[in-house]
KEGU-249785 format. One record per residue (C-alpha): residue number from 1; x, y, z; residue in three letters. Coordinates in steps of 0.05 Angstrom, whole numbers. Layout:
! residues N
    i       x       y       z   aa
  NUM       X       Y       Z  ala
...
! end
This chain:
! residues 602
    i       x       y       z   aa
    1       0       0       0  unk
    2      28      63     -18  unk
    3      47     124      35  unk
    4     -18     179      38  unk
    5      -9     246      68  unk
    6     -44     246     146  unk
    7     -95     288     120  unk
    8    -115     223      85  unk
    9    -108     169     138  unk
   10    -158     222     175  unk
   11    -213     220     119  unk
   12    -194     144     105  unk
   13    -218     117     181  unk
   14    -274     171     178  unk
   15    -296     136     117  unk
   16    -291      67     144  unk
   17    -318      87     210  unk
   18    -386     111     179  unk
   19    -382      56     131  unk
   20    -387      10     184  unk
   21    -441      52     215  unk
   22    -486      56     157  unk
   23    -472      -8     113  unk
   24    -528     -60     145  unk
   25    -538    -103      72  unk
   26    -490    -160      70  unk
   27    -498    -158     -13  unk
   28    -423    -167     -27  unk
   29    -443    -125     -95  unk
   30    -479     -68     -65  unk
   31    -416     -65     -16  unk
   32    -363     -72     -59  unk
   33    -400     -15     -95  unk
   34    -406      41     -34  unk
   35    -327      20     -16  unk
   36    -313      23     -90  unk
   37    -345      99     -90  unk
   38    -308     121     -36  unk
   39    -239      98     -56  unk
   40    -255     136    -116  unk
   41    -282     197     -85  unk
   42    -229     212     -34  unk
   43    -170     192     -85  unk
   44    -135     145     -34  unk
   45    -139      79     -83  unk
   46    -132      35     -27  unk
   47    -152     -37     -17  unk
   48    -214     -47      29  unk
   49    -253    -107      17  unk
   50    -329    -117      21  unk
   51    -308    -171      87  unk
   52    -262    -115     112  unk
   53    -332     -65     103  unk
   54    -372    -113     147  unk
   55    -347    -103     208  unk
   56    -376    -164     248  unk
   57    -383    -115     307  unk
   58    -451     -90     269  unk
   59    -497    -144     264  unk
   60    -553    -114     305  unk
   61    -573     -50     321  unk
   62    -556     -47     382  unk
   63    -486     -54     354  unk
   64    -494       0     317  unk
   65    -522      52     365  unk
   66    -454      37     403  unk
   67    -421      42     342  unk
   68    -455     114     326  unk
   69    -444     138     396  unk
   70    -372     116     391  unk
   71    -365     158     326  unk
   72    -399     222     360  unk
   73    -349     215     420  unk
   74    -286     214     374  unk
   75    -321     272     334  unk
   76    -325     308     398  unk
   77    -252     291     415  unk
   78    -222     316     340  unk
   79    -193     399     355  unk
   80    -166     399     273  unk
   81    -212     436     242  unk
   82    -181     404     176  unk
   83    -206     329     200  unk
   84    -271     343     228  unk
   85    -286     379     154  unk
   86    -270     310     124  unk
   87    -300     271     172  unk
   88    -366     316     163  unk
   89    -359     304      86  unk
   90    -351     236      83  unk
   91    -404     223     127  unk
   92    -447     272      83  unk
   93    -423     229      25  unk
   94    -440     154      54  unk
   95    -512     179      82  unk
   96    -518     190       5  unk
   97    -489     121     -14  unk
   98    -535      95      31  unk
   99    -596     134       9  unk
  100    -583     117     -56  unk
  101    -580      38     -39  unk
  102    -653      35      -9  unk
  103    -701      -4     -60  unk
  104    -746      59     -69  unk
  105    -692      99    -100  unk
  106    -680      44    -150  unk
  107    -748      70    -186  unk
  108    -745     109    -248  unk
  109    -746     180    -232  unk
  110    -818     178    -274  unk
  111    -846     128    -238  unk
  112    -818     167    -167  unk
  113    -851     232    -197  unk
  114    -922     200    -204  unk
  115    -913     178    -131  unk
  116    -899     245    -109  unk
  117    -952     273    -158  unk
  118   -1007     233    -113  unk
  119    -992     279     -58  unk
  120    -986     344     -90  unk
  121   -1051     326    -128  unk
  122   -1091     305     -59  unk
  123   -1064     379     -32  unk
  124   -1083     417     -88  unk
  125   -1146     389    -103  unk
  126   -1194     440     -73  unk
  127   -1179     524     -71  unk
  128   -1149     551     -35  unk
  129   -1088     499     -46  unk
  130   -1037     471      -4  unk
  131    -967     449     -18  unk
  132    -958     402      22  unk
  133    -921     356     -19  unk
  134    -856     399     -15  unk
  135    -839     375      51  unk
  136    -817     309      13  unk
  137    -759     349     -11  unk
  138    -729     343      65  unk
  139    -723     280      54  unk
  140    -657     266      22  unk
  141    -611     301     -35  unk
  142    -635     254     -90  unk
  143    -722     261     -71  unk
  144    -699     335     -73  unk
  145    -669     331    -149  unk
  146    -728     286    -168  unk
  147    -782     342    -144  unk
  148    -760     401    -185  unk
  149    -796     364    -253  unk
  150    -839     422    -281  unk
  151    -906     384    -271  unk
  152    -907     379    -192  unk
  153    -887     456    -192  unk
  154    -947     477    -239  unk
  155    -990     477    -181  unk
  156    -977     540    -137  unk
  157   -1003     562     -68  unk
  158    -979     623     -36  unk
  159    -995     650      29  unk
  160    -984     725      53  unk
  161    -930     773      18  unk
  162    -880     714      -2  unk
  163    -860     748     -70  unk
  164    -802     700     -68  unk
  165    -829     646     -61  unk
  166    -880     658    -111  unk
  167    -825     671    -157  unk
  168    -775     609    -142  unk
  169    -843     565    -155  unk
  170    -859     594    -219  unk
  171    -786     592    -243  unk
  172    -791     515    -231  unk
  173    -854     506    -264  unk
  174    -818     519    -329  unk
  175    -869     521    -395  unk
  176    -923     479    -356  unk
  177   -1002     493    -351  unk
  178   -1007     534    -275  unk
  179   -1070     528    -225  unk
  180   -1046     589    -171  unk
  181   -1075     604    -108  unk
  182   -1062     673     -72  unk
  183   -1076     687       0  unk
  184   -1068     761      14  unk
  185   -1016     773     -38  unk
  186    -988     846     -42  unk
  187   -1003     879    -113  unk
  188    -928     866    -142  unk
  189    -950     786    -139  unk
  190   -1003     801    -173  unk
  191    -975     837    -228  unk
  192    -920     781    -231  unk
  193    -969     722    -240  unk
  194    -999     760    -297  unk
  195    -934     762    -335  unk
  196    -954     693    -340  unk
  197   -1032     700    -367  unk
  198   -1024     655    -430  unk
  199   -1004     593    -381  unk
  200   -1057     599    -333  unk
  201   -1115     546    -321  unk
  202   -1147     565    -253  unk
  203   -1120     623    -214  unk
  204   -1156     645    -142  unk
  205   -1143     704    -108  unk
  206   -1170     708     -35  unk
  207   -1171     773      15  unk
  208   -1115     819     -31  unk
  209   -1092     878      -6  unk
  210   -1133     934     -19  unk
  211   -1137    1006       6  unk
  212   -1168    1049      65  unk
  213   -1221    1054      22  unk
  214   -1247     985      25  unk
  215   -1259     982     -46  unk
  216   -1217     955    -101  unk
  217   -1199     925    -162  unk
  218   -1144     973    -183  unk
  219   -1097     914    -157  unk
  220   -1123     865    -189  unk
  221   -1128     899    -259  unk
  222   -1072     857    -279  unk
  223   -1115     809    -275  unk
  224   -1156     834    -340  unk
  225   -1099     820    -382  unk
  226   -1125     765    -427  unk
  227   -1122     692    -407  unk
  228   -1131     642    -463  unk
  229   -1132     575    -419  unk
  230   -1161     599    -361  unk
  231   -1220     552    -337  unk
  232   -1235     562    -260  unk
  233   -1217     636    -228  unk
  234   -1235     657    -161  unk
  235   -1243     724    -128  unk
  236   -1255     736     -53  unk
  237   -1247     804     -31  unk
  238   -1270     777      44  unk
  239   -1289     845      76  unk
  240   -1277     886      22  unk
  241   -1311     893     -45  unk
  242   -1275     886    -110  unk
  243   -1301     917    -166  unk
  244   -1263     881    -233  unk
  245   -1288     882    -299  unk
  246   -1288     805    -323  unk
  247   -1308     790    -399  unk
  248   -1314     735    -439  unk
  249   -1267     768    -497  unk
  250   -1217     758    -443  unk
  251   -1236     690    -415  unk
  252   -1264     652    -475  unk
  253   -1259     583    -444  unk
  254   -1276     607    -370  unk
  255   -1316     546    -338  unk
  256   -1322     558    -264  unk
  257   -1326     621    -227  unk
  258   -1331     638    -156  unk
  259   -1344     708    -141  unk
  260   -1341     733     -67  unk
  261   -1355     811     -49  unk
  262   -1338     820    -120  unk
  263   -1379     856    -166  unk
  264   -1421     817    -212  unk
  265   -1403     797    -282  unk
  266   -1441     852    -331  unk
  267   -1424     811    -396  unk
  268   -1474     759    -418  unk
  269   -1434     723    -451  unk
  270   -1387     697    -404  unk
  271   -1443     660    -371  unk
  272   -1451     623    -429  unk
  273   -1397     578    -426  unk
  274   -1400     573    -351  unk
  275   -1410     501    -319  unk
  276   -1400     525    -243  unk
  277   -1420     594    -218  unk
  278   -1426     607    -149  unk
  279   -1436     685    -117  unk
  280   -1425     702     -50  unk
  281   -1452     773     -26  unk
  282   -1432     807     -95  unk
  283   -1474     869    -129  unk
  284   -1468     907    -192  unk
  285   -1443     971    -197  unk
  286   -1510    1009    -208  unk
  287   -1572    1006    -228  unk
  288   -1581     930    -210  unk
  289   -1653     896    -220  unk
  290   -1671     827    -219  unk
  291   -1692     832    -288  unk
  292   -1616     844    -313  unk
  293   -1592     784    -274  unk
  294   -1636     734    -295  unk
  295   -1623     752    -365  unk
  296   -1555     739    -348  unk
  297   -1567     658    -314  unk
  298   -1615     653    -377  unk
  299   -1549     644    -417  unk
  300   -1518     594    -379  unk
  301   -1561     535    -395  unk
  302   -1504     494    -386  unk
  303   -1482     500    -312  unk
  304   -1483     443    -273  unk
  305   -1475     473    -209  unk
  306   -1509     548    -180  unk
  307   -1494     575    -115  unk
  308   -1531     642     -98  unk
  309   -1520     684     -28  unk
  310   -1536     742      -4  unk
  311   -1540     777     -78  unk
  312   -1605     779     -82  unk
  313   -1616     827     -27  unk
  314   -1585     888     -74  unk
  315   -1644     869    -141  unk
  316   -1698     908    -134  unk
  317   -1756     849    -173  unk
  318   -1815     894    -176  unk
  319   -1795     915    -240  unk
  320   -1799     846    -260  unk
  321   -1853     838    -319  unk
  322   -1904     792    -311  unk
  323   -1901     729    -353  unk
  324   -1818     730    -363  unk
  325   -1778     679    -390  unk
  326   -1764     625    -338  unk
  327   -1692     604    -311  unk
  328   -1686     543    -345  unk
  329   -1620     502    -321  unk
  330   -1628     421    -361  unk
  331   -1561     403    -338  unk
  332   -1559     436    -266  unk
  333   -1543     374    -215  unk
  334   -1526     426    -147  unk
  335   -1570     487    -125  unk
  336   -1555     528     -73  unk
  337   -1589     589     -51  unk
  338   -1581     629      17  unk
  339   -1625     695      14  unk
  340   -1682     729      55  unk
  341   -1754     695      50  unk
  342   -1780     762      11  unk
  343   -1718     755     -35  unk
  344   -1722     675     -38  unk
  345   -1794     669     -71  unk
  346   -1787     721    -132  unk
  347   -1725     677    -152  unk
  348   -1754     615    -139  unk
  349   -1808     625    -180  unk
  350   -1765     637    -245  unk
  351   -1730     567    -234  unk
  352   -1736     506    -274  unk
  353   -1696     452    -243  unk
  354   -1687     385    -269  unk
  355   -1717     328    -228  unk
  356   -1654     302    -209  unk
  357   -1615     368    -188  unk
  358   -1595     363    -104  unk
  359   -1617     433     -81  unk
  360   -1615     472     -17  unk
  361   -1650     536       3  unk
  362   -1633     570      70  unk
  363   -1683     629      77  unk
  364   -1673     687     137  unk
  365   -1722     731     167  unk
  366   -1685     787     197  unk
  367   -1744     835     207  unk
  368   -1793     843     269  unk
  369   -1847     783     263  unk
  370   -1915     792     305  unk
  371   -1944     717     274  unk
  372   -1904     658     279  unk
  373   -1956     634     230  unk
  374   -1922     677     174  unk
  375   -1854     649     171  unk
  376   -1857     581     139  unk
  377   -1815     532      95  unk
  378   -1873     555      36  unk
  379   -1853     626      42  unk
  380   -1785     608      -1  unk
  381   -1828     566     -44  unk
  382   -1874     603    -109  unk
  383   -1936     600     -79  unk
  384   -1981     565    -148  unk
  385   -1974     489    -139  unk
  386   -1974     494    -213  unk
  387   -1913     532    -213  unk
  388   -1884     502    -161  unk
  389   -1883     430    -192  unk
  390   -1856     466    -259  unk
  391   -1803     497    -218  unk
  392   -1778     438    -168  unk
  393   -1808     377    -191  unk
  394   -1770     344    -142  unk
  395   -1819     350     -86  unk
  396   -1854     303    -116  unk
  397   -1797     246    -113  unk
  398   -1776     236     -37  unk
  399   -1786     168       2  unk
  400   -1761     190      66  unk
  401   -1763     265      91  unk
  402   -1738     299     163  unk
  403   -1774     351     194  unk
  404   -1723     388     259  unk
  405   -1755     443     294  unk
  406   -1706     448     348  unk
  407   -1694     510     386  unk
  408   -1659     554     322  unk
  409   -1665     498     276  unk
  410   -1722     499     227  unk
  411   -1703     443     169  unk
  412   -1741     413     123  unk
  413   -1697     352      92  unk
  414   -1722     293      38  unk
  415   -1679     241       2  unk
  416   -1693     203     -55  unk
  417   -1661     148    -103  unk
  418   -1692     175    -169  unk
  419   -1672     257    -145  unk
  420   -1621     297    -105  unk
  421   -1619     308     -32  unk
  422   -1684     359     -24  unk
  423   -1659     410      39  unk
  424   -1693     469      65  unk
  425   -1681     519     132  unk
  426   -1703     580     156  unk
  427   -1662     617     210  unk
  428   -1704     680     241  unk
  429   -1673     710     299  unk
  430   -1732     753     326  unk
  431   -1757     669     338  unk
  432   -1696     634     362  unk
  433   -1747     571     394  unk
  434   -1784     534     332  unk
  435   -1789     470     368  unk
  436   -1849     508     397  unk
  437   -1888     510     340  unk
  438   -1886     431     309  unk
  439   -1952     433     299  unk
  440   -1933     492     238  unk
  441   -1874     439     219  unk
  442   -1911     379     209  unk
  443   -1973     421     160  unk
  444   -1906     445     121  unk
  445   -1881     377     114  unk
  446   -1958     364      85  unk
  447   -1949     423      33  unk
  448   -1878     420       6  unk
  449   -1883     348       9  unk
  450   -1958     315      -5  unk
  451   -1943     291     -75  unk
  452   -1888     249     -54  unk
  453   -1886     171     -36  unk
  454   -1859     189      32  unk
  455   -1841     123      59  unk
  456   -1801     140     119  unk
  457   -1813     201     157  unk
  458   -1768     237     224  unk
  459   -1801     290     267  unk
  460   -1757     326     325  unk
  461   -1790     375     360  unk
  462   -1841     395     418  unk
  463   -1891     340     429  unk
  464   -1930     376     490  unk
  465   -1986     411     448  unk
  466   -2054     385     451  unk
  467   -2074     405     385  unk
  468   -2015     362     351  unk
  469   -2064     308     340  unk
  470   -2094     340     285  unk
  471   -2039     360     243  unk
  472   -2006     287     254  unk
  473   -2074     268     226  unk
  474   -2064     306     159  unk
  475   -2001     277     162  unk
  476   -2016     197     164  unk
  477   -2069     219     107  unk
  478   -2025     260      58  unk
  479   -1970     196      62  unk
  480   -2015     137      68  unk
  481   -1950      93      36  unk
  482   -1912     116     106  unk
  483   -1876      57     131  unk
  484   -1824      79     192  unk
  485   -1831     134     232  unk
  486   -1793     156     283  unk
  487   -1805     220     328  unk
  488   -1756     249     389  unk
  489   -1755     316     419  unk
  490   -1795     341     484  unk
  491   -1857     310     517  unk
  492   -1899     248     507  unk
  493   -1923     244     433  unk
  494   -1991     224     457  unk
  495   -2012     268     392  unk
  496   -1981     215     349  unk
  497   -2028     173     368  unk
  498   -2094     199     370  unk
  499   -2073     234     302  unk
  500   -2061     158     277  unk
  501   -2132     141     301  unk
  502   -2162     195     275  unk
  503   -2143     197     204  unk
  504   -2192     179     147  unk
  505   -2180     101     126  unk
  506   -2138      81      64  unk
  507   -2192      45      18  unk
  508   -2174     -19      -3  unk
  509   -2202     -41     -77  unk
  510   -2218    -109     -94  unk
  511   -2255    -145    -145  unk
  512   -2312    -152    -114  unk
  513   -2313     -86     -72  unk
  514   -2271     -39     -41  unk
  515   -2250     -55      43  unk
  516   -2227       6      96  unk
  517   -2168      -9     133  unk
  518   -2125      29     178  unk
  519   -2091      90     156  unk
  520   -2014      76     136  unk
  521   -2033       1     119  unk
  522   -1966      -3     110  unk
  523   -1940      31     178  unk
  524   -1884     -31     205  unk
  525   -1839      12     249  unk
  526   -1853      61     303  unk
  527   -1794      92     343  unk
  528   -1800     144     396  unk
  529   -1728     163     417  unk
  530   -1713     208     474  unk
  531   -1776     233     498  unk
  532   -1752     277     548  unk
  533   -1825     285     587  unk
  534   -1808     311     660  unk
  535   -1878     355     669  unk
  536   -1917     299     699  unk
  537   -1942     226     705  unk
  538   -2006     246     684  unk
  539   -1974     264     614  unk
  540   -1932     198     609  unk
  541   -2002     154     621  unk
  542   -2032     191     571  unk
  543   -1979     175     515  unk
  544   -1991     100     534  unk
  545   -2073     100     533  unk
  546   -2067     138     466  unk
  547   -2011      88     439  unk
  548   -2056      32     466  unk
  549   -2125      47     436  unk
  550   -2086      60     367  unk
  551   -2054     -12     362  unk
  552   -2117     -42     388  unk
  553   -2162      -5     327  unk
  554   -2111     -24     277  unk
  555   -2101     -95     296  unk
  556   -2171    -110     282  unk
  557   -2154     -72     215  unk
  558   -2099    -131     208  unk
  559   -2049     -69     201  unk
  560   -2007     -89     266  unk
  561   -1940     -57     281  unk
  562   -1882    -105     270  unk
  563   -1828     -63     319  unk
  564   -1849     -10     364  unk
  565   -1779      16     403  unk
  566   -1798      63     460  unk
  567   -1744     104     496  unk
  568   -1778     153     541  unk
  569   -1767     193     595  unk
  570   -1821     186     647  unk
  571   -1786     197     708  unk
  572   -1736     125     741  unk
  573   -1790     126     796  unk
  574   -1849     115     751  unk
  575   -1807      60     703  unk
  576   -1829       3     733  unk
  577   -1904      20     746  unk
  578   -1907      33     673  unk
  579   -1874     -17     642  unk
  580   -1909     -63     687  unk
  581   -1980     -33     675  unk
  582   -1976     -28     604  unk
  583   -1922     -66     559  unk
  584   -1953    -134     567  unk
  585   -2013    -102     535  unk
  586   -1967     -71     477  unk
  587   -1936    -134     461  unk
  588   -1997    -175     449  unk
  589   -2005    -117     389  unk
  590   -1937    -103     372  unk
  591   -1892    -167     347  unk
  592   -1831    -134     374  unk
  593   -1820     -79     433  unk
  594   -1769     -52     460  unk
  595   -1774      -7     530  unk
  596   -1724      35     553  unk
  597   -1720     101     595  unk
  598   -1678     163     572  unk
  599   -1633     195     623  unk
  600   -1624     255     574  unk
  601   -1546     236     567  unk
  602   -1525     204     492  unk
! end
């Protein structure tokens, strides 16, 4: 072996040192190969064999924790600053050697890219984006080099004034396609991302700086520079408004847009080609009607998805002339709409929804009510049941529906497998109890939802009225195809009952004449979940005589229950008594029961 200057020797046991640190395969190749590599790389050319590499001091890892803490207490004992430099270097250079030996850096560099590509795309599927997928970079030198390919750098988030950022990202996505997203950028990023307007595909903007004045769009007039590929652009001006003129000329192949405190989009034809549109508190600039915006939606015949809030508030519709065009929308599969109940109807009236679109309508009644009567699910609906049907013939497709009149909750809610998810709410804050008012709840369900094969039906609300049984009554005989039921909420729903017992009979035809039975014929399932009664025994008896005389009248009907599941809260005292007084009598009716008292804990 030939003479080597110290300096050498030093780097030379370094090298073996972490060699035998970080060398755990006992593939003579893949050895030979790292000790090969480093006789090359630090220029000794000395003899080290792969047996000489594999120390037999590391076979477990225990070995080599003692072997790692042995190298950090020589490290500690080196004072040249020359060997500890080589030392740190060649253990830089055998963490690489061994990085480079694990079986997932063995893929092609494609095949690495698409892995890493299934990240990026799950972060920067929705707006505003995330790039989370740049924290694989950390990972080692060669993950690094494999992550600046063009195509995982084409998607761009930003967040706050990071102009350099912004630019070190676009520099790396090359001459690709570029979806950016902008979180209170100053108005130099802007102008710098639209240097780039003939590569962008979706661009959003979200809360941009904007002056004292609280109104803008000078900063985002870059913006209006022309954008040939641009499909999906969002603008939300959060508290302030942005006023930016968008065209079509400029946007020919604009699909989606998602407008927020932004002024609304005075070309026509840029609806047109829309398939997504969704406003969020946007206005025009003057002179708004309702009139000039539904002549602009009567364009866009071919969105698939319309989301309308608080925009409607701004469009005068009196000037609306009788007998105009309807809103006709064949391909629209998601409707959403969140205005006030004298803004909702006028709108809803010019719809024509497709029997399949999912909708949901959120109505608010901000202004001083005297009636509770007046504020109902109908008063966002157009009042004609002709035009009503023409406008959401959906209502008359649900199987199951959910009526909540909790405390602030008002919600009408249906399901169907031919149609969307049907959804409806009102939020009024002058009335911040409906579960007061069921009996209003339950003649809504009646009129939004009569022409429908209800088969199941939900009801959470106030159960103490008397005069629930005969609203329950119109119910049973509006959905005489009801099959499960299931009511929770407060009190005994004694009303349930005698509203079952009351309602007209479903006529039977057969060939020789037709036979009354029960209402609901079909009725198999009866649940009534946490019952929270706690007014008085008196109340919890009557739940049970009412329940009693109803499955007694329709057994004789041959329309018995086949599960009745009872969880009520009459008081642990009066449990017993109860249970012992009545529910031998409700299982000679009922094929199934179940008995069970609610301690108002879930």
């Amino acid at each position: 072996m030939r003479s080597v200057p110290h300096h050498c020797h030093q780097q030379y046991r370094a090298s073996r040192c972490l060699l035998e640190l970080y060398l755990k395969s006992r593939n003579t190749v893949t050895v030979q190969r790292i000790v090969t590599y480093s006789r090359i790389n630090t220029g000794l050319g000395m003899e080290v064999s792969a047996e000489e590499a594999l120390s037999p001091k590391l076979r477990t890892q225990a070995d080599i924790i003692n072997q790692l803490n042995d190298i950090q207490s020589k490290r500690r004992e080196m004072m040249d600053l020359d060997t500890l430099r080589a030392f740190n270097a060649e253990e830089l250079r055998l963490r690489t050697l061994w990085n480079s030996s694990l079986p997932v850096n063995h893929l092609p560099n494609e095949v690495l890219v698409g892995i890493f590509r299934l990240d990026a795309d799950e972060s920067m599927s929705e707006f505003p984006m995330s790039m989370r997928w740049v924290r694989l970079m950390l990972v080692c030198k060669y993950w690094r080099e494999v992550a600046s390919t063009p195509t995982l750098w084409s998607n761009i988030a930003v967040f706050g004034p990071a102009a350099a950022w912004l630019d070190l990202c676009l520099v790396r996505s090359a001459e690709t396609t570029l979806r950016i997203s902008l979180t209170k950028p100053t108005p130099e990023m802007i102008r710098h991302i639209a240097s780039y307007s003939n590569r962008i595909e979706a661009i959003a903007i979200y809360d941009p700086e904007h002056p004292p004045s609280n109104i803008t769009g000078d900063n985002l007039i870059p913006l209006e520079a022309p954008m040939p590929i641009l499909h999906h652009l969002i603008i939300d001006g959060q508290a302030a408004f942005i006023d930016i003129d968008l065209t079509s000329a400029r946007y020919p192949v604009l699909r989606s847009l998602d407008l927020r405190f932004a002024a609304i989009v005075s070309d026509t034809n840029l609806y047109a080609g829309l398939r997504r549109l969704s406003l969020t508190a946007c206005r025009y600039r003057d002179g708004p009607t309702l009139k000039q915006f539904s002549d602009a939606l009567r364009v866009a015949t071919r969105l698939e998805s319309l989301s309308i809030s608080g925009v409607l508030v701004g469009l005068p519709h009196k000037g609306m002339p009788p007998g105009s065009p309807p809103l006709a929308f064949p391909h629209l599969s998601n409707f959403y709409l969140e205005e006030s109940l004298e803004d909702a109807r006028p709108f809803m009236t010019l719809l024509r929804l497709p029997p399949t679109c999912s909708i949901s309508v959120r109505g608010r009644s901000d202004s001083r009510v005297d009636e509770w009567e007046e504020i109902t699910i109908s008063e966002l609906l157009p009042r004609r049941d002709d035009t009503r049907s023409e406008a959401l013939p959906m209502l008359s497709s649900p199987t199951a529906v959910e009526l909540i009149m909790n405390k602030g909750d008002y919600i009408l809610h249906a399901t169907s497998t031919t149609c969307g998810a049907i959804y409806f709410s009102i939020a009024s804050n002058p009335l911040a109890n409906w579960e007061l008012f069921l009996e209003v709840g339950l003649r809504e369900v009646v009129r939004v939802f009569g022409a429908a094969p209800v088969g199941r039906l939900r009801v959470t609300g106030d159960h103490r009225a008397f005069s629930l049984a005969t609203a329950w009554r119109e119910v049973f005989e509006a959905f005489p195809m009801l099959d499960t039921l299931e009511v929770s909420g407060a009190g005994s729903p004694s009303g349930l009952w005698r509203g079952l017992r009351m309602a007209e009979p479903a006529i039977i035809q057969s060939p020789d004449n037709g036979r009354a039975l029960a209402a609901c014929p079909n009725l198999r399932t009866v649940s009534v979940v946490r019952c929270v009664d706690g007014r008085s025994k008196t109340v919890s008896v009557q739940f049970f005589e009412a329940m009693l005389d109803c499955l007694r009248h329709r057994a004789k009907d041959d329309a018995r229950l086949e599960a009745l599941h009872l969880t009520l809260s009459p008081g642990r005292e009066d449990f017993d008594r109860l249970k012992h007084r009545y529910l031998s009598h409700v299982q000679e009716l009922v094929e199934h029961v179940s008995y069970d008292v609610y301690d108002g804990v879930d």
